[in-house]
C-alpha positions in Angstrom: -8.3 -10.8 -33.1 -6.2 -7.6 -33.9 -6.6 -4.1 -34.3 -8.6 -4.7 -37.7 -11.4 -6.6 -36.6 -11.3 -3.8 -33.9 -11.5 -1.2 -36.2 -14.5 -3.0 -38.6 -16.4 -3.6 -35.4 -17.2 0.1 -35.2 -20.1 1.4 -36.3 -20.1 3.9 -39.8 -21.4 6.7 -37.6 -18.4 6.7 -35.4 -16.4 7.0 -38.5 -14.1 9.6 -36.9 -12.9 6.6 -34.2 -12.7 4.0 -36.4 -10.2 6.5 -38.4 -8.1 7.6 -35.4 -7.8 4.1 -34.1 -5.9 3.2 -37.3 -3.5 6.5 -37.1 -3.3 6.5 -33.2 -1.9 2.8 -33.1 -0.8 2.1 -36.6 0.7 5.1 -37.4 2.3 5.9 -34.2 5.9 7.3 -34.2 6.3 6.0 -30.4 8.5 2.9 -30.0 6.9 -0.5 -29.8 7.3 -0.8 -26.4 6.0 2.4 -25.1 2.7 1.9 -28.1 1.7 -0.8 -27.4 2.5 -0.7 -22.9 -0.3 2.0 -23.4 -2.4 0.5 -25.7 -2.6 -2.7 -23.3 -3.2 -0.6 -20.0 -5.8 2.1 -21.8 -7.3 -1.1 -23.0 -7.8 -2.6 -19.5 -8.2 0.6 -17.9 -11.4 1.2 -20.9 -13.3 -2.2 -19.2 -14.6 -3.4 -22.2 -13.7 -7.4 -22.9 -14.2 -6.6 -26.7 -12.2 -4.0 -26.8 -9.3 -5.9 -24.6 -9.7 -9.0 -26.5 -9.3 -7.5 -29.3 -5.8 -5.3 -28.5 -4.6 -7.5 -26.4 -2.9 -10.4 -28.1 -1.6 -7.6 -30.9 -0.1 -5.8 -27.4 0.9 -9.3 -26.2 2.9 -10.3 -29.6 4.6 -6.6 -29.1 5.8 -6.8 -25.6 8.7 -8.3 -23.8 7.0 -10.6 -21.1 8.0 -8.0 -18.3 6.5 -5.2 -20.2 3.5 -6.8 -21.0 3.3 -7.5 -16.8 4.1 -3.7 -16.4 1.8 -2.7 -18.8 -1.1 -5.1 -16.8 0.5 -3.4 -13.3 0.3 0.1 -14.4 -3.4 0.0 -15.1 -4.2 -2.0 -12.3 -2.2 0.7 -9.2 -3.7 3.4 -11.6 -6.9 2.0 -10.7 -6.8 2.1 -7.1 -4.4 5.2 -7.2 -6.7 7.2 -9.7 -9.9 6.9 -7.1 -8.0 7.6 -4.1 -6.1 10.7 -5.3 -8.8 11.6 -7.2 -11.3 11.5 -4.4 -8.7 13.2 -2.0 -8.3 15.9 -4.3 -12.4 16.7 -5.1 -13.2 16.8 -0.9 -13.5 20.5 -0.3 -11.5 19.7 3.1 -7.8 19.9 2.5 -6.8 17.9 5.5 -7.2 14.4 3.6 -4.3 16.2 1.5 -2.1 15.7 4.7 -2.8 12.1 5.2 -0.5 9.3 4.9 -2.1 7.3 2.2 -0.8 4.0 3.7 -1.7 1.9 0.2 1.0 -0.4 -1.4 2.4 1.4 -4.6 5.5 -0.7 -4.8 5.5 -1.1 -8.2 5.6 1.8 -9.1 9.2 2.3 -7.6 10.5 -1.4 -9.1 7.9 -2.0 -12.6 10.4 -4.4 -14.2 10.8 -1.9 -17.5 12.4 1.8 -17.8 11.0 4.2 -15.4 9.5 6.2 -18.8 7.6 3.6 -20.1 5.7 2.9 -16.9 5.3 6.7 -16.2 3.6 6.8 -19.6 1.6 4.1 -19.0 0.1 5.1 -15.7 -0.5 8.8 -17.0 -2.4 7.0 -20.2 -4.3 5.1 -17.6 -5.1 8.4 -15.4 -6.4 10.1 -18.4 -9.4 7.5 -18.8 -9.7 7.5 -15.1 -10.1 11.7 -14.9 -7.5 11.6 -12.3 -6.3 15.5 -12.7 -3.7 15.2 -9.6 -2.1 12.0 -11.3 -2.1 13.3 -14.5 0.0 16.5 -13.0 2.5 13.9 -11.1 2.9 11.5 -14.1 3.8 14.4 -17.1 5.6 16.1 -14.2 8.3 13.0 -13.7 8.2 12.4 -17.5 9.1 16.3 -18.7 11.8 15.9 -15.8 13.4 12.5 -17.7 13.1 15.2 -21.0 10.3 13.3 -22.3 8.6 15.4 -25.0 5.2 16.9 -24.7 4.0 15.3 -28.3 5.2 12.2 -26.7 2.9 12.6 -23.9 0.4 14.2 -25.9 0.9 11.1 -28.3 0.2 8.3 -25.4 -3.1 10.3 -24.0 -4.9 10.4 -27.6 -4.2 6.6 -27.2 -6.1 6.8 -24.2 -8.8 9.1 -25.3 -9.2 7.2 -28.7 -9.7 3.4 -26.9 -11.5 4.8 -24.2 -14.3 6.4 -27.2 -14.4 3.4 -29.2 -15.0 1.0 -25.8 -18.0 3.1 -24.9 -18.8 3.1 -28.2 -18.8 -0.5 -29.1 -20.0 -1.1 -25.3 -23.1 0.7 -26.2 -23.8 -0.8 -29.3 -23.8 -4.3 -27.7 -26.0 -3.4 -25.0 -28.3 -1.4 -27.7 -28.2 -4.9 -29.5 -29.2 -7.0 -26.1 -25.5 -8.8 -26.2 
């Protein structure tokens, strides 16, 4: 299991993917910790079990057992937070905008790794999960810690690359009757 049986299992008309999963992961200039925290939450966040069994024992091998957990807890708040401030933000009635959300986002504050990585994380994950607002929030904190924009840039075409070859592969299975 690794990122080249990931990269084999995609089809030769999705070429393109198979091409940018090698660069995006295994040519990344981002530390280990920060690659591979995204590459394990875009890789839950994605919902495919190939495309997680495959990543994750690579992401697993990479990671400190605490960022491997904050990886697991960035996609798993930026699933509930995604919806909700999504869906808060698409309702033409700005009054849900004033609302106390009153949902449990502790980890956010206390995510057992540096502040940056998480942030990172959780904007990777809000890119798969079309969460404009969260995107805005997340790239807003990280600019603030002077994270680069071709850092950021960097851990979104994570995103966008595993997100393409999960619904790639995804399809493919279901194409096959898997």
């Amino acid at each position: 299991m690794s990122l080249d049986s990931l990269k084999s299992a995609v089809p030769d008309f999705a070429k393109d993917l198979k091409l940018n999963l090698g660069s995006v992961i295994g040519n990344s200039d981002l530390p280990q910790q920060q690659l591979w925290g995204t590459v394990l939450s875009c890789a839950i966040a994605a919902r495919s079990p190939l495309v997680l069994r495959e990543l994750e024992p690579e992401a697993k091998a990479n990671l400190s057992p605490e960022a491997y957990t904050a990886a697991k807890s960035a996609a798993a708040v930026m699933a509930m937070n995604n919806v909700f401030y999504r869906t808060r933000h698409l309702l033409s009635d700005p009054e849900y905008g004033t609302l106390r959300a009153g949902l449990r986002m502790n980890v956010i504050g206390n995510p057992g790794v540096e502040k940056v990585d998480f942030e990172l994380w959780s904007l990777a994950v809000s890119a798969i999960n079309g969460c404009g607002q969260c995107l805005d929030s997340h790239e807003q904190v990280l600019r603030k810690a002077g994270v680069d924009r071709e850092v950021i840039q960097e851990a979104f075409k994570i995103a966008s690359v595993i997100q393409a070859v999960a619904v790639t592969l995804d399809a493919e299975a279901a194409l096959a009757g898997e």
